[in-house]
C-alpha positions as CSV (number, residue, x, y, z in Angstrom):
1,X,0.0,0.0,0.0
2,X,2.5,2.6,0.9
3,X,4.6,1.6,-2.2
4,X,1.7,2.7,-4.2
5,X,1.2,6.1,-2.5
6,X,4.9,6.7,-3.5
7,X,4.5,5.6,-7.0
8,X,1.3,7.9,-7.1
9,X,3.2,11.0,-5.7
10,X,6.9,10.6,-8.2
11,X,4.4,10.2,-11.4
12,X,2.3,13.6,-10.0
13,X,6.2,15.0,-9.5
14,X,6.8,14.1,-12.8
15,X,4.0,14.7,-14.3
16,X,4.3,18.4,-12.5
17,X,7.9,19.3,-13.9
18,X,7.0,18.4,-17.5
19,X,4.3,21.0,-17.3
20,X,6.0,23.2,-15.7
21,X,9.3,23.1,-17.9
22,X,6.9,23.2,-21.6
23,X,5.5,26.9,-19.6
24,X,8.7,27.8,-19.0
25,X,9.8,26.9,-22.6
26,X,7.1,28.1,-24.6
27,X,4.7,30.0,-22.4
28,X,1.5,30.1,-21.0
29,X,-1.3,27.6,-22.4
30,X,-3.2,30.7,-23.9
31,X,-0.1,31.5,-26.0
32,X,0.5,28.3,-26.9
33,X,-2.5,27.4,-28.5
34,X,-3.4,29.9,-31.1
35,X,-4.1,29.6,-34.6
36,X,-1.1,31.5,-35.7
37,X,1.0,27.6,-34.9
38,X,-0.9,26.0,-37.7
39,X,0.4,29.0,-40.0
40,X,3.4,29.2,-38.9
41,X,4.1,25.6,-39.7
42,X,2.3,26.2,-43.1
43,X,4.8,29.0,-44.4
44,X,7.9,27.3,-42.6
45,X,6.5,24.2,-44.7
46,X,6.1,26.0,-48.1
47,X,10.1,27.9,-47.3
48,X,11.2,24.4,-46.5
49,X,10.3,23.3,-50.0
50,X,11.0,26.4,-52.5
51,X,14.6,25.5,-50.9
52,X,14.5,22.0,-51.4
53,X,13.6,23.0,-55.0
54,X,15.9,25.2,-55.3
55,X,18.8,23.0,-54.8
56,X,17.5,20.2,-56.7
57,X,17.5,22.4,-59.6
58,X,20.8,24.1,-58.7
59,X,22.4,20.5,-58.6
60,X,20.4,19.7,-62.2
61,X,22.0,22.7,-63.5
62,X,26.0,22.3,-62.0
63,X,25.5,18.7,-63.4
64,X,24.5,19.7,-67.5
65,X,26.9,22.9,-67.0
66,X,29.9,19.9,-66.6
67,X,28.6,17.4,-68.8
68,X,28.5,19.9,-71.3
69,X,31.6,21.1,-70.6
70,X,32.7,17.3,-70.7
71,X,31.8,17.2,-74.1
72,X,33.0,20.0,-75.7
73,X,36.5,19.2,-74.3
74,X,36.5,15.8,-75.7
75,X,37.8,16.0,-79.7
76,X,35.6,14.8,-82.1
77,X,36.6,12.4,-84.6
78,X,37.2,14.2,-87.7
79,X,34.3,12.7,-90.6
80,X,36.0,10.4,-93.4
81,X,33.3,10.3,-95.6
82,X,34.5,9.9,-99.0
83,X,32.4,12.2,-101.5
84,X,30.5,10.7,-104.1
85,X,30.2,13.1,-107.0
């Protein structure tokens, strides 16, 4: 019996911090729950992906930019068709 009342009491301990430490961290209750998260989270969503766009076509270009350079470095057999006049 009295090893339940101590479980009961370090769980409510527990349980007491946590809240405490996520009001310390990001404020009252009010503040944290406005509407304003949801938007937040949509534009840092829609940055997130312009810059993941971004790079993938970055990378696209760097990578035709050298293969192209690639290629014009590289000397092309000179044609030995014969002409047939």
């Amino acid at each position: 019996m009295a090893n339940n009342r101590d479980l009961i009491l370090l769980e409510s301990v527990k349980t007491h911090r946590s809240r405490l430490r996520a009001a310390f961290l990001f404020g009252e209750l009010d503040e944290r729950r406005t509407a304003s998260d949801n938007l937040k989270r949509a534009i840092g969503s829609v940055v997130l992906g312009a810059v993941i766009c971004a790079a993938c076509v970055g990378v696209s270009f760097v990578t035709k930019t050298m293969s192209d350079q690639a290629v014009a470095r590289t000397p092309q057999p000179a044609s030995t068709q014969s002409e047939n006049r």
